[in-house]
N, C-alpha and C positions, 0 to 999 in steps of 0.2 A: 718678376722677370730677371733673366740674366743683367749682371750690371759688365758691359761690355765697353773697353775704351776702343772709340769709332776711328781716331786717326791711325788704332794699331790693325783693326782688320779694313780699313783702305787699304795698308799696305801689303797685308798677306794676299788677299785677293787682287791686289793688281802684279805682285809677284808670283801671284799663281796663272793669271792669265800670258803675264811674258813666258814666263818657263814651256806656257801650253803649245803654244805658240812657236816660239823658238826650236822645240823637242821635235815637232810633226813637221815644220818646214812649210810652212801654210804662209801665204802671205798678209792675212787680214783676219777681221772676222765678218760676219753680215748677221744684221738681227732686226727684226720684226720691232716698228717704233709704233706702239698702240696711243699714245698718249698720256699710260697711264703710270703710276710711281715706279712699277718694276722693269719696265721695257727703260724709264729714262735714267734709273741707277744703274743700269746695266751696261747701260750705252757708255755712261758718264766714268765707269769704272772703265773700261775698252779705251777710252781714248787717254785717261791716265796711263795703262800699261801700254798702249801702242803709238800712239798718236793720234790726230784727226785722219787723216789719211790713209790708215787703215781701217776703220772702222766704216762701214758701209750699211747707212739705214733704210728698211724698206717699208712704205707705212703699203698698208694694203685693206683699206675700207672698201666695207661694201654698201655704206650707207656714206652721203655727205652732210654729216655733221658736225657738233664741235668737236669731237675725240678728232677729228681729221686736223683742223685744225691746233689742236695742243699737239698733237704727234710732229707736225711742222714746226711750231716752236719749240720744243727739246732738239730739233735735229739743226735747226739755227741757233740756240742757245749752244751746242754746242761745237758748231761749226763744222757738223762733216756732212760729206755728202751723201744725200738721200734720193730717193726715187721713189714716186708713186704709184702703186698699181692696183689698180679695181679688180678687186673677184669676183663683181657684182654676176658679170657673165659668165665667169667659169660656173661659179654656184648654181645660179639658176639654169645654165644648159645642162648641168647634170641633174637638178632636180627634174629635168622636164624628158630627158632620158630614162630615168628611171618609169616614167609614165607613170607616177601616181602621187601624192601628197603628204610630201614628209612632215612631221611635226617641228616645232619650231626646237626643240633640243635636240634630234635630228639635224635639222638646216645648221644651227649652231657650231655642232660637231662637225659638217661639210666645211665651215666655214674658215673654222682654225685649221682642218685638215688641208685646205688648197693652200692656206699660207707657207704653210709646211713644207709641202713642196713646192712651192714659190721659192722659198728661203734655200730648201737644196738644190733646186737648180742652178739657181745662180750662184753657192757655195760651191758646189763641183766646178762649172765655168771659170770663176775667176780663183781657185785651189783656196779657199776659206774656208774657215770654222764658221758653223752657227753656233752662234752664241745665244743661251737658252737666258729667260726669263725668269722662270719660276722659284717660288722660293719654299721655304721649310715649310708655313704653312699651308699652302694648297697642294703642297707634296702628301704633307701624312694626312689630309682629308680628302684627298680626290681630287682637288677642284681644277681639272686641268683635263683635256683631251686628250685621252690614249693615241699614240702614234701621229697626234697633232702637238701642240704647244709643251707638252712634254718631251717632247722630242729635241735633242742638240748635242753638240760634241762634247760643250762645255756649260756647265751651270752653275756661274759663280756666287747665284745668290740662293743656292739651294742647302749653306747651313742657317740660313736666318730666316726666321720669323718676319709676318710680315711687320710686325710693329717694330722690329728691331731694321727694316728696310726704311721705313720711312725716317727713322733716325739718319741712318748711313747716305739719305738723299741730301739730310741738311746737311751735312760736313760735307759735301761734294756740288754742293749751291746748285741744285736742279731747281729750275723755278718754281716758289711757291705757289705760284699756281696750280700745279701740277701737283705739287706733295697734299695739298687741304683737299683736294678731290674728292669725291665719293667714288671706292673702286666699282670698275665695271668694266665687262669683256664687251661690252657695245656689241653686244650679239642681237638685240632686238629694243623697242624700244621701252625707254625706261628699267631696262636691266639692267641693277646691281649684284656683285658681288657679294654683302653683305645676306641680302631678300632670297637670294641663294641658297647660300651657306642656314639661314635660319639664326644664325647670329652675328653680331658684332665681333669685328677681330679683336680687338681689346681684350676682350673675355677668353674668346680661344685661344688665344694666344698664350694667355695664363692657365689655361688648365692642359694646352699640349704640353708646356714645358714641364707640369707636374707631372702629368700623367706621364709622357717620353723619358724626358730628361730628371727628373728626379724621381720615377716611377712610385710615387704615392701611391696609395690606397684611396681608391675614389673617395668614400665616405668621407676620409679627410680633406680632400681636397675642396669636395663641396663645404666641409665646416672654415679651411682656412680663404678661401673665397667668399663665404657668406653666402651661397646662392643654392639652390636646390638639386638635390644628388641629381635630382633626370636631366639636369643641365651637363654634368658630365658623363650620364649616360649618353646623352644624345651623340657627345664628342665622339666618345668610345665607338659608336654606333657607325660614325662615319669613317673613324679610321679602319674600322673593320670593313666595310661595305664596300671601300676603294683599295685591300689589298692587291688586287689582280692587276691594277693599274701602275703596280710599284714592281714590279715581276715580268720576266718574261714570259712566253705561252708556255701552259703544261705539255710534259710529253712523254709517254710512252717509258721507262727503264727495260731494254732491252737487251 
């Protein structure tokens, strides 16, 4: 992987968030506090460049469990103010509008998608940026909600990797409880991230960078990795399968 000095992109990303800031005339930001490593770098970077006081977290479960409660402690660890709100109701009244039975990756997508516009209403209300989560890797393989959680003004952890996020959590002392986690969009239960994706970040991580950012020749990649070319097939596969997701709608040249 990149060898990266972490207290130097602290400070480019929290000089990119003042300037964002500053340029639009916005008074804040507001961002979705899930619990988990990206929602609380995110945050932890926001209150570096702004303060606590501008920075506005909204945890929004629709289950009550422990993701609920870690989303509470990063928003006390880092001392700004938070608010909580259930979409339990929003969700399920519009699954029950639609009159028929969604599947659970369906519901999933409802579920990021109501957050979303949870996050811009009260972003329009109080003149804030959302402040996005996501980061490089679940950027170039999908793993993220069309016009849900991929959605924001700004995304300051969208040139890093996520193994390179949990680095930049420790230099910004998000509690390690939080960083050792097993990721998960707490979309249902016993859902991870990883069971997801079909592989471990650790490994993706090394073969997006080759593949992206040093554009290798797969075959190589699998020899300098040690592991078997369909493992960076598979990558390949996924980057390709979520370019729509990176794009805006096709349309017509007329």
């Amino acid at each position: 992987m990149r060898k990266l000095d972490y207290n130097v992109i602290v400070e480019k990303i929290v000089n990119f968030i003042r300037k964002k800031i500053k340029n639009s005339k916005v008074s804040g930001v507001v961002l979705g506090i899930s619990g988990g490593i990206d929602s609380a770098t995110a945050a932890s970077l926001a209150v570096e460049a702004l303060g606590k006081k501008k920075v506005l977290g909204i945890i929004m479960p629709y289950y009550q469990n422990k993701e609920l409660e870690d989303a509470i402690l990063v928003c006390k660890h880092l001392g700004i103010y938070y608010k909580t709100i259930s979409i339990k109701n929003i969700v399920d009244k519009f699954e029950k509008a639609l009159n028929f039975k969604i599947d659970k990756i369906a519901k999933g997508n409802l579920m990021v998608r109501s957050r979303m516009v949870i996050l811009y209403g009260i972003a329009n209300t109080k003149n804030h940026f959302v402040l996005g989560t996501s980061n490089k890797t679940e950027f170039l393989v999908g793993y993220f909600t069309k016009w849900g959680d991929g959605a924001s003004d700004i995304a300051p952890l969208l040139s890093l990797y996520k193994t390179e996020v949990r680095e930049l959590a420790k230099i910004l002392e998000v509690p390690e409880k939080i960083i050792l986690k097993k990721p998960t969009a707490g979309l249902w239960a016993g859902q991870t991230d990883e069971d997801e994706l079909g592989i471990e970040y650790n490994l993706l991580d090394k073969i997006l960078y080759r593949l992206v950012d040093l554009k290798m020749q797969k075959e190589k990649i699998a020899e300098d990795l040690n592991i078997p070319l369909e493992r960076v097939l598979y990558v390949e596969k996924l980057i390709k399968k979520s370019e729509h997701k990176r794009r805006l709608p096709s349309f017509p040249k007329l």
